[in-house]
N, C-alpha and C positions, 0 to 999 in steps of 0.2 A: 513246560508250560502247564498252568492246572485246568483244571479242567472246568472249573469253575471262574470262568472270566467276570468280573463284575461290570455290567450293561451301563453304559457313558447315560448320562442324563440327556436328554433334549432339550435342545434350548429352543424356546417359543420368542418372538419377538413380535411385540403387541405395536403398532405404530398407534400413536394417540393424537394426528396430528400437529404435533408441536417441532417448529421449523428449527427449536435448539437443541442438539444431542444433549445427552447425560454425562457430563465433564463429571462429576462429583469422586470419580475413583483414581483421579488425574492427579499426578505427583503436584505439594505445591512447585508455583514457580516462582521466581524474584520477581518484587514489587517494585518496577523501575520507577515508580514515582515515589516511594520513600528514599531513594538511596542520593539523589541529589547529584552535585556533580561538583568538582575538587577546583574547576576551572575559574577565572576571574572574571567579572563582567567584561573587563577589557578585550581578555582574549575570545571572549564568545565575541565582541563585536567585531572584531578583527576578522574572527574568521567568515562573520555575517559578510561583511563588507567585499570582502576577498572574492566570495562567491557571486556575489553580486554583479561587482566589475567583472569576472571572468564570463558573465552568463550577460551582459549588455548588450556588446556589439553583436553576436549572435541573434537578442531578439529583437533588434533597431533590426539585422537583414533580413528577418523572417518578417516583419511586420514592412518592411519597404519590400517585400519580393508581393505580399499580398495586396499591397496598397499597386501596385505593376500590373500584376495579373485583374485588378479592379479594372484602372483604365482603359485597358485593353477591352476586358466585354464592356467596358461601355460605349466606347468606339465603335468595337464591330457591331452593337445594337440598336446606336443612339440612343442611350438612356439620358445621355446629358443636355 
């Protein structure tokens, strides 16, 4: 080793109040909104549709479990 080591710099970090870090030294990244997509209106609808019907009955029972649990305080409270 020499005997002469050369002394790290300090870093000082000034906060300036501003709530957004400094991204500017950040690799770019893909611009997903130029790159578009290969897919047909059809199949985006398809797949819209798919989701849809699979996600129904689910929120018809969550919305009859909360419209249940309504009736109920309002019985034991007489709000009705």
């Amino acid at each position: 080793m020499s005997d002469k080591k050369s002394k790290k710099e300090k870093v000082t970090y000034v906060d300036d109040g501003r709530p957004i870090a400094d991204m500017s030294n950040l690799p770019p990244r893909i611009d997903w909104t130029k790159r578009g997509t290969s897919s047909s209106f059809k199949d985006i609808w398809h797949t819209y549709w798919q989701a849809t019907k699979m996600m129904l009955l689910p929120t018809l029972a969550a919305v009859g479990f909360l419209i249940v649990i309504y009736l109920i305080v309002a019985l034991v409270f007489k709000l009705m």
